[in-house]
C-alpha positions as CSV (number, residue, x, y, z in Angstrom):
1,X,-5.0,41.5,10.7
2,X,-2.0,42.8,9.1
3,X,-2.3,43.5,5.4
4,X,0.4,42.5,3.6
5,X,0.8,43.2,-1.0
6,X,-0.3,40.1,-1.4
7,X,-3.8,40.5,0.7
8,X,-4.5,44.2,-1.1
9,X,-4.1,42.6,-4.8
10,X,-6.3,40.0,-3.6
11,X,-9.0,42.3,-2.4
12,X,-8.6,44.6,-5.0
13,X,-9.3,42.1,-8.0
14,X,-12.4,41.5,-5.6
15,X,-13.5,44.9,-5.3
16,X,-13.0,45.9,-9.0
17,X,-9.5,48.2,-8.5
18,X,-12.1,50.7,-6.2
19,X,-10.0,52.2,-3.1
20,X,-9.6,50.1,-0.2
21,X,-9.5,50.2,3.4
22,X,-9.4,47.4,6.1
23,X,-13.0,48.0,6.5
24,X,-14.4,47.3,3.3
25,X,-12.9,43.6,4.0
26,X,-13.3,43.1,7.8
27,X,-10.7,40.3,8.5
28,X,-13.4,38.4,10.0
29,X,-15.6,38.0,7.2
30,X,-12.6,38.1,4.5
31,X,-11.8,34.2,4.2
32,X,-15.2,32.9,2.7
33,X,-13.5,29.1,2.7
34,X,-11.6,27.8,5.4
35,X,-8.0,27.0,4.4
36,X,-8.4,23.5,5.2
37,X,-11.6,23.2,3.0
38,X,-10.2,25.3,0.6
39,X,-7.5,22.6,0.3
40,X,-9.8,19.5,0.1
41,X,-11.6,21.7,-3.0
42,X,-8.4,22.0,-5.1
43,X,-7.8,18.2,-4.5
44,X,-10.6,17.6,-5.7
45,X,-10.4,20.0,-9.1
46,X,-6.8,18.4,-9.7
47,X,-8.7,15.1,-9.7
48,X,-11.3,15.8,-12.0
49,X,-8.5,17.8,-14.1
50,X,-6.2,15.0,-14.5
51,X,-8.6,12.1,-14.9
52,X,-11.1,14.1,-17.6
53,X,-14.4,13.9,-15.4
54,X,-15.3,17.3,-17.0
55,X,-16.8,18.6,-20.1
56,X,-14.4,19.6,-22.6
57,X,-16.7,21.3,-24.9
58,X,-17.6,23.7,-22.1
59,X,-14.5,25.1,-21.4
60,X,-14.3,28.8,-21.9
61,X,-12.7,31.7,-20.7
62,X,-14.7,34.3,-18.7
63,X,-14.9,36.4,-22.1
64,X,-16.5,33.5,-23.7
65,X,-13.7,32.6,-25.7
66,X,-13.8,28.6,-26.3
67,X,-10.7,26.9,-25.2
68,X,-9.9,23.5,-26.8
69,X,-7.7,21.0,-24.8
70,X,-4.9,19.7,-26.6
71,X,-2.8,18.1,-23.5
72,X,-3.9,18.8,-19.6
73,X,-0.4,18.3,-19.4
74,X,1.5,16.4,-16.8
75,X,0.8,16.8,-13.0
76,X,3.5,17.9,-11.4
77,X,4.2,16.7,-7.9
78,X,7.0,19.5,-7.0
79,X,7.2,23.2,-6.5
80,X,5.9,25.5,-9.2
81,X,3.0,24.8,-11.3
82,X,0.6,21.9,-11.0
83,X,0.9,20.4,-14.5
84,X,3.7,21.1,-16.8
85,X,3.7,20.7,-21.2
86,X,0.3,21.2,-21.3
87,X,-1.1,22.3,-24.8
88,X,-4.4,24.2,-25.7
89,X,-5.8,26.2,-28.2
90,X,-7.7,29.7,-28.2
91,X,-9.3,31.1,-31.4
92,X,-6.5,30.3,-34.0
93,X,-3.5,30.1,-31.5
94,X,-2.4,27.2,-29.8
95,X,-0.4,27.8,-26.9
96,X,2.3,25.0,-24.7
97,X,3.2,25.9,-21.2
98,X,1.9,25.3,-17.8
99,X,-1.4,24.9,-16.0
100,X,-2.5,26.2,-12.5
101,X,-5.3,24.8,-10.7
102,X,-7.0,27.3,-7.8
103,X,-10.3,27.0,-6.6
104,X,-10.6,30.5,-6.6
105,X,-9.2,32.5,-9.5
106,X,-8.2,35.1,-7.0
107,X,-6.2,32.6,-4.6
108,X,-3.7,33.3,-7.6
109,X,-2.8,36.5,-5.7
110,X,-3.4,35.2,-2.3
111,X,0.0,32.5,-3.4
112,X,2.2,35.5,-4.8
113,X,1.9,33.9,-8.3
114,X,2.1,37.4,-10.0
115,X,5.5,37.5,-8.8
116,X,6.6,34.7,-8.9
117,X,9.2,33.9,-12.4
118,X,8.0,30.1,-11.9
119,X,4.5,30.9,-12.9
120,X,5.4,33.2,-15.7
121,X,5.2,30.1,-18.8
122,X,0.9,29.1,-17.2
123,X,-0.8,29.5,-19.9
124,X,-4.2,28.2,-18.6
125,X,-6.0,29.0,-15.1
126,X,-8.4,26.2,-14.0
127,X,-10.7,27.1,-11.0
128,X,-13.6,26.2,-9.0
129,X,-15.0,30.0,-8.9
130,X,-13.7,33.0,-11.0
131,X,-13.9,35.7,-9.2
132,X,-10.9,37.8,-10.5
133,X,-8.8,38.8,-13.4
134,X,-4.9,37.6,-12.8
135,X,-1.9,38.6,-14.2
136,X,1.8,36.9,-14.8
137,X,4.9,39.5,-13.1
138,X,4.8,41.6,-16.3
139,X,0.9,42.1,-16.0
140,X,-0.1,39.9,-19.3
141,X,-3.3,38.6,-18.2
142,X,-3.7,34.3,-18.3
143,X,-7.0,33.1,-19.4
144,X,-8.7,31.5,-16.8
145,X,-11.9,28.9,-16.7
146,X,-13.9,27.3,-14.8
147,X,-14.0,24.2,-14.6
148,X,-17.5,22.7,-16.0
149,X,-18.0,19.5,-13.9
150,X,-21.1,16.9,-12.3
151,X,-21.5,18.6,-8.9
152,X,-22.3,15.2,-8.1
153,X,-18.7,14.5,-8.1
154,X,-18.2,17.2,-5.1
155,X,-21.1,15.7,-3.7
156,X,-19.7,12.4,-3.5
157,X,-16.0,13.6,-2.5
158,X,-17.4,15.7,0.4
159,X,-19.5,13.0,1.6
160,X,-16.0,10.9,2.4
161,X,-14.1,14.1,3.4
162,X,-16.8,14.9,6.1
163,X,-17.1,10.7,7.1
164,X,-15.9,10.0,10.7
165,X,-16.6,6.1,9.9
166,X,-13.4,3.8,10.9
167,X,-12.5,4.3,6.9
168,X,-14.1,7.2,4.7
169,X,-16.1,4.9,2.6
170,X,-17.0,2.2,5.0
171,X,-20.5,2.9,4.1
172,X,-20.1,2.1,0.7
173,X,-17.5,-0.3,0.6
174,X,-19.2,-3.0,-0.1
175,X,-20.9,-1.6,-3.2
176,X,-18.1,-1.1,-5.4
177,X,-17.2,-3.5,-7.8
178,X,-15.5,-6.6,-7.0
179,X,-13.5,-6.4,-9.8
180,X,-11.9,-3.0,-9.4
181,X,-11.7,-4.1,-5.4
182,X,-9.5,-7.3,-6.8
183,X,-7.0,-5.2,-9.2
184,X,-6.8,-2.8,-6.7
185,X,-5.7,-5.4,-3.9
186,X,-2.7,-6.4,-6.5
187,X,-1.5,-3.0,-7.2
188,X,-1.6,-2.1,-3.4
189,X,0.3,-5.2,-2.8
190,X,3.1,-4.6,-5.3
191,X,3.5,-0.9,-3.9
192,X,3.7,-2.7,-0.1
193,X,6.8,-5.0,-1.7
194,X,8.6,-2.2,-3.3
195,X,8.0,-0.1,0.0
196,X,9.3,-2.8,2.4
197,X,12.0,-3.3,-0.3
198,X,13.3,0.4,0.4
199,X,14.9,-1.1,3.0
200,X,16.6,-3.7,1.6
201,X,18.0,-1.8,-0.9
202,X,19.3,0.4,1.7
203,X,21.0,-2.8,3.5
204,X,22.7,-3.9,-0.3
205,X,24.3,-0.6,-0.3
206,X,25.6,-0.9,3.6
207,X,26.6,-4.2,2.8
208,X,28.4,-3.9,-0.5
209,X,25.3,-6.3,-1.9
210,X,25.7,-9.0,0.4
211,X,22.3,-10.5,-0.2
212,X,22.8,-13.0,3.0
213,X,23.9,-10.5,5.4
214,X,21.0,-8.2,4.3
215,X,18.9,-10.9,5.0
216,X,20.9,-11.4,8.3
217,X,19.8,-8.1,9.6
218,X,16.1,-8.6,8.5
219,X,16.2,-11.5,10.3
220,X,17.5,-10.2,13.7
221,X,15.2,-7.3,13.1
222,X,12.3,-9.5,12.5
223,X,12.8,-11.9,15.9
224,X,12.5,-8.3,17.9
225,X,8.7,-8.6,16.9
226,X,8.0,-5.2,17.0
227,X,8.7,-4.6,20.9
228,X,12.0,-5.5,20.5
229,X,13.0,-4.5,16.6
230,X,15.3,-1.8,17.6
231,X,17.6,-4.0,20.5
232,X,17.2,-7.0,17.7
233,X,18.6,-4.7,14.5
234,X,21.4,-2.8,17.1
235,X,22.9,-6.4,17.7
236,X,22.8,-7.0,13.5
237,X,24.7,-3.7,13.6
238,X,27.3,-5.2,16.3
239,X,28.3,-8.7,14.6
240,X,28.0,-9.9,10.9
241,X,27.5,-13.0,9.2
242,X,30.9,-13.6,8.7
243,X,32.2,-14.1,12.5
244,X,28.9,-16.3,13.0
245,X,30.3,-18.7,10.1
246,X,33.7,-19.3,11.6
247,X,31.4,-21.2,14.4
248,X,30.3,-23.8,12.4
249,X,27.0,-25.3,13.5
250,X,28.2,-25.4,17.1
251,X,24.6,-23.8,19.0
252,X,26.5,-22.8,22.0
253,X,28.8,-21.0,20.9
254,X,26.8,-18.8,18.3
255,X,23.8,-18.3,22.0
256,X,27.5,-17.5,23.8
257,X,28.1,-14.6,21.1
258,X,24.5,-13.6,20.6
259,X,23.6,-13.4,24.3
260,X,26.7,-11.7,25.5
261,X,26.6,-9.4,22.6
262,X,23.2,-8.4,23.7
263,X,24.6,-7.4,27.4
264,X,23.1,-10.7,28.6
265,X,26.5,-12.1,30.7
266,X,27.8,-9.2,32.4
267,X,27.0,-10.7,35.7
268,X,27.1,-14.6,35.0
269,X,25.5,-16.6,37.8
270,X,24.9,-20.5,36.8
271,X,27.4,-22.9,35.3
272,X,26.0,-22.1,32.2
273,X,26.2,-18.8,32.3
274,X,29.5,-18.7,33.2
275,X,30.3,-21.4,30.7
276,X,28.9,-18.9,28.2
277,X,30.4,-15.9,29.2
278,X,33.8,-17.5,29.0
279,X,33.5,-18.3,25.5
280,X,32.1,-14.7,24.6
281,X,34.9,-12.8,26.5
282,X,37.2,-15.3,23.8
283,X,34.9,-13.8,20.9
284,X,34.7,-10.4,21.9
285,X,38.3,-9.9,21.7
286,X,38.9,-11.4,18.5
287,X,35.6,-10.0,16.9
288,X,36.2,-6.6,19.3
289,X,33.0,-7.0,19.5
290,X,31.3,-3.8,22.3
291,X,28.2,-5.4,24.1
292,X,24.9,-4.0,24.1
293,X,23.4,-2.3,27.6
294,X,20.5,-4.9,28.9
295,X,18.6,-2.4,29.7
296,X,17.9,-1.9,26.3
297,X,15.8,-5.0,25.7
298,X,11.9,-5.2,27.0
299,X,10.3,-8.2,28.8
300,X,7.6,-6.4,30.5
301,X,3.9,-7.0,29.7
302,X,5.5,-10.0,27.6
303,X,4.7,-13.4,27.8
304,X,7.6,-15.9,29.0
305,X,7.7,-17.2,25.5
306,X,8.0,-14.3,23.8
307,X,11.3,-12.9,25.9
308,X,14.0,-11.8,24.2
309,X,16.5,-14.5,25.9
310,X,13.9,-17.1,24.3
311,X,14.2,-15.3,20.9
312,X,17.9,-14.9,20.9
313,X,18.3,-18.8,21.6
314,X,15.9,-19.6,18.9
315,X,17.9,-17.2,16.9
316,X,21.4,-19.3,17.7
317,X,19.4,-22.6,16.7
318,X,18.7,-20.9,13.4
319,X,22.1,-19.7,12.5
320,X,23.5,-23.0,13.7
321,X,22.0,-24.5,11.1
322,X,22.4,-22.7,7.8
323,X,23.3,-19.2,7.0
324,X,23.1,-19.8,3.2
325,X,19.8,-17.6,3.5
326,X,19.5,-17.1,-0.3
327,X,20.2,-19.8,-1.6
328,X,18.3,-21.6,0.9
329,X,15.4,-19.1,-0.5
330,X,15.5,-19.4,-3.8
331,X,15.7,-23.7,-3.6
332,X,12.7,-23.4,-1.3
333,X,9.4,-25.0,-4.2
334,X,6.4,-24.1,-1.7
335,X,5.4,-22.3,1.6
336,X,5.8,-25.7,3.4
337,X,9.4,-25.8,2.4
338,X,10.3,-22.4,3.2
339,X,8.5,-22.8,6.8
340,X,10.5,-25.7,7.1
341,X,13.4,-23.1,6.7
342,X,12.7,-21.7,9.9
343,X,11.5,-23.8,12.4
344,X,13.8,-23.6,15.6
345,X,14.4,-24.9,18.6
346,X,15.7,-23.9,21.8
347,X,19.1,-25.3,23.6
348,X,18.8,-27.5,26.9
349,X,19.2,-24.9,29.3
350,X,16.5,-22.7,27.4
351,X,13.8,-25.9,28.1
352,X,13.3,-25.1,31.9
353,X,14.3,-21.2,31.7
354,X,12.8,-18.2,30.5
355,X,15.8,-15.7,31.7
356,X,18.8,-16.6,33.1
357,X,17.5,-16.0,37.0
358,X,13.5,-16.8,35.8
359,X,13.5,-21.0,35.7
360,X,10.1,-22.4,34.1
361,X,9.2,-26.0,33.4
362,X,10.3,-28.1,30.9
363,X,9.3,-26.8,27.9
364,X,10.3,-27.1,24.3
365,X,9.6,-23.6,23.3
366,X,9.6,-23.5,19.5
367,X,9.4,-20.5,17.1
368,X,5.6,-21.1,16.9
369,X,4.0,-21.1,13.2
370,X,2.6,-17.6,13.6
371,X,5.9,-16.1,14.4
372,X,7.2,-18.0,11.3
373,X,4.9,-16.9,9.4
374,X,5.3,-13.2,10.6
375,X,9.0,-13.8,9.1
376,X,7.8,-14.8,5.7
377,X,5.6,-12.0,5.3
378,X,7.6,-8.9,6.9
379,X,11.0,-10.6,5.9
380,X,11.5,-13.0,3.3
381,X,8.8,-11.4,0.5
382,X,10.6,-8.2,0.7
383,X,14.0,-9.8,0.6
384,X,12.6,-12.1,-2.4
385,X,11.2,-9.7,-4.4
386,X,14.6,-7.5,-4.4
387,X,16.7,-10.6,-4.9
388,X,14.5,-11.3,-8.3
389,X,15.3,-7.9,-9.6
390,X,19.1,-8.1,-8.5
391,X,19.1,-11.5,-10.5
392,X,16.3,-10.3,-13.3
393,X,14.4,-13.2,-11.9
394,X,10.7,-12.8,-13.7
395,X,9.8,-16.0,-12.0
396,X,10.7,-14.8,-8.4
397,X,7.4,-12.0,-8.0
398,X,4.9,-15.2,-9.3
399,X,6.7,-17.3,-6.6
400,X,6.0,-14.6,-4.1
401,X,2.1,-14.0,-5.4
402,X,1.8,-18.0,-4.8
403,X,3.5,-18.3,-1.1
404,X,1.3,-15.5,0.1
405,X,-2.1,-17.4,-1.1
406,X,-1.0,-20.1,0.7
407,X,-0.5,-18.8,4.0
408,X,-3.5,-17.7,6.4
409,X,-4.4,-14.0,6.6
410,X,-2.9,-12.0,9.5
411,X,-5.2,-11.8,12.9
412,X,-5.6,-8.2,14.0
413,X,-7.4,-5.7,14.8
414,X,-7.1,-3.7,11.3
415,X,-8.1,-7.0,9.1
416,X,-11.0,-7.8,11.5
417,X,-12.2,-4.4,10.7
418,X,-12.1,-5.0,7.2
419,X,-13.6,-8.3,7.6
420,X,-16.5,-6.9,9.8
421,X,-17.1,-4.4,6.4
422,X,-17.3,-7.1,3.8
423,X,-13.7,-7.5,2.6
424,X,-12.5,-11.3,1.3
425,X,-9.7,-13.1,3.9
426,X,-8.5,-16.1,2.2
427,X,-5.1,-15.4,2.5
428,X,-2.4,-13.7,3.3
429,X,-2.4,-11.7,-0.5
430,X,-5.6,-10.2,0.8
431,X,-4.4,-8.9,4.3
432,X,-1.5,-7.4,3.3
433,X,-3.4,-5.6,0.4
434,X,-5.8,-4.1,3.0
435,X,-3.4,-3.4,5.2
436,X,-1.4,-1.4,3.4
437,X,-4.9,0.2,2.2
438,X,-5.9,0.7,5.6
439,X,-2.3,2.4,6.4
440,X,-1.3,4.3,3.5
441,X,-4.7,5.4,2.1
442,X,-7.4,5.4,4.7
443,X,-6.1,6.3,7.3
444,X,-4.3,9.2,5.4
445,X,-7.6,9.9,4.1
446,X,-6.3,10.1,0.5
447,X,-9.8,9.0,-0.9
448,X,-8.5,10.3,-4.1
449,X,-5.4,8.3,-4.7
450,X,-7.2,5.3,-4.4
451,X,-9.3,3.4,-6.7
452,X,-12.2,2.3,-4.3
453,X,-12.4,6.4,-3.6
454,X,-12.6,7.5,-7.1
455,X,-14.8,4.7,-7.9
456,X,-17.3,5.9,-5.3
457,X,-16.9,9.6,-6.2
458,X,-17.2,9.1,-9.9
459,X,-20.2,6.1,-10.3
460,X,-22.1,6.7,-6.8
């Protein structure tokens, strides 16, 4: 192991400033805590720091000197120390400044604080263990506790740090509180709209606000379905809103630009083909409009139904009927109404075809209510709840709340999961809660960022 400053202060605030060599810290048995665990164990003190499970009145400094807390200060999510303006007092001086949180007092070294300018205002060292004596870069020593906590809080933390359940706590998820489960499930459901609403923010500013080609691009994204989102949203990127207007509510000619934009006609075949790929050659020179590859889009291990040609004349039905999205929106009084909004049909030729060369039989082949409702949820919530702040609407979040408890919680494998644990279904407000649970918390294992965690670490 190469020994580098930083290493020889480290060991020689362990060894009590006596001469060193590599052998009286073998690098084999130097690292008492794995990195990793290490890790997990400062987490763990910056939770119990910032949310007060510790006793106050036992804080003091290795010399015994009592340390009142004025302010723990504010955690700080940057570079430099972990919680800035905090305030505390020693004897008859009360000091301001920052606080640094180590589970070992000597880890201090270890992370070059002593040199480092951006450590020089900590006036408080909080640690697990205080094994060593540390200094800012002009050798003033910081007073340093440790912090007096219930070990049953480690006990408790470690228990869903070591879990190799599905989730951490699936155990004990069925023993916390109801309560906290329910104001949990609206807070992780308002942090799922504003995240989804990153992106249509992004969209206003592309779009220099225009709420309805935003919600044009959703849209397209949307019918992609996940296996084809990225074809779907690179044909948004190729038209606009604006050129589909000029057609009116004529079907055929919005399927002639959507399926030749898409690469579709290159090689026309049938009448109807050819009938469409006449009228897109007309559009494609007035909208200079650059055609997608086909290659692009996927039909394999898809059903008929589901294939992009199908989607892409559902689409045309769509736009041939209103493109007044937000408006349309915000007129829409219940989740009946605003499914209404996009039920679609298919064109003749679409009936008895699944691709141009694949012929089925007659079918009808609507957007089926699941696919509708897959809209609603992943499209038109997001694009709500950004239109109510854009218009200060106060009444547009309550509308959301009240669409999602009216429509049927998503079927999949996460939310069967939950299901199979104990979690409530009625709706769609409770799946997309857990899902975002399951996919920003759990399955990050951030036990300690979420309620249901830190109720089971701090009442189990």
């Amino acid at each position: 192991m190469a020994w580098t400053s930083t290493t020889l202060k480290t060991c020689k605030a362990l060894a009590g400033n006596r001469t060193l060599t590599e052998k009286t810290f073998p690098p084999s048995e130097f690292f008492v805590i794995s990195s990793e665990k290490q890790q997990m164990d400062e987490q763990l003190l910056h939770y119990i720091w910032k949310h007060k499970l510790f006793n106050k009145d036992k804080l003091q400094t290795r010399d015994g000197q009592k340390v009142q807390l004025i302010s723990l200060g504010e955690h700080n999510h940057d570079a430099g120390p972990d919680f800035f303006n905090g305030r505390i007092k020693i004897a008859d001086t009360e000091w301001a400044g920052s606080i640094e949180i180590h589970m070992r007092s000597s880890d201090w070294f270890l992370h070059g604080h002593d040199n480092d300018a951006a450590y020089n205002n900590v006036i408080l060292h909080v640690v697990g263990v205080n094994d060593a004596e540390i200094t800012r870069q002009n050798h003033t020593v910081i007073p340093t506790v440790e912090l007096p906590y219930d070990k049953r809080l480690a006990s408790n933390y470690n228990m869903l740090a070591k879990s190799r359940k599905w989730i951490p706590c699936e155990d004990h998820f069925a023993q916390v509180d109801p309560l906290i489960r329910s104001m949990w499930s609206e807070t992780l459901l308002i942090q799922r709209l504003q995240r989804k609403s990153e992106v249509v923010t992004a969209m206003m500013a592309q779009t220099n606000n225009d709420l309805d080609e935003v919600f044009f691009r959703m849209l397209c994204r949307n019918m992609g379905f996940k296996i084809n989102t990225q074809p779907f949203e690179q044909l948004s990127r190729k038209i606009n809103l604006r050129q589909i207007r000029t057609l009116g509510n004529d079907q055929r000619r919005i399927e002639a630009l959507l399926l030749g934009t898409a690469g579709f006609l290159e090689s026309p075949e049938s009448d109807y083909e050819k009938t469409l790929k006449k009228e897109f050659n007309h559009l494609a020179a007035r909208f200079k409009i650059e055609p997608l590859e086909a290659k692009i889009w996927k039909f394999a291990r898809m059903r008929p139904v589901s294939f992009p040609t199908i989607r892409l004349a559902q689409l045309a039905n769509l736009l041939s009927r209103n493109t007044q999205f937000t408006q349309m929106l915000k007129k829409a009084n219940s989740i009946k109404e605003a499914t209404m909004l996009f039920s679609a049909e298919v064109s003749d030729f679409w009936e008895t075809h699944y691709t141009f060369s694949k012929k089925s039989k007659k079918l009808k082949k609507p957007l089926g209510i699941k696919s509708i409702e897959n809209i609603i949820i992943n499209s038109v919530f997001p694009f709500l709840f950004v239109v109510g702040k854009y218009y200060d609407d106060q009444e547009m979040q309550k509308k959301i709340f009240s669409w999602m408890r009216n429509l049927p919680e998503e079927k999949n494998r996460i939310i069967e999961r939950w299901k199979k644990i104990g979690a409530e279904m009625s709706s769609a407000y409770d799946s997309q809660a857990y899902l975002e649970l399951y996919n920003e918390f759990c399955s990050k294992n951030r036990c300690l960022d979420c309620r249901l965690g830190g109720y089971i670490i701090k009442e189990m």
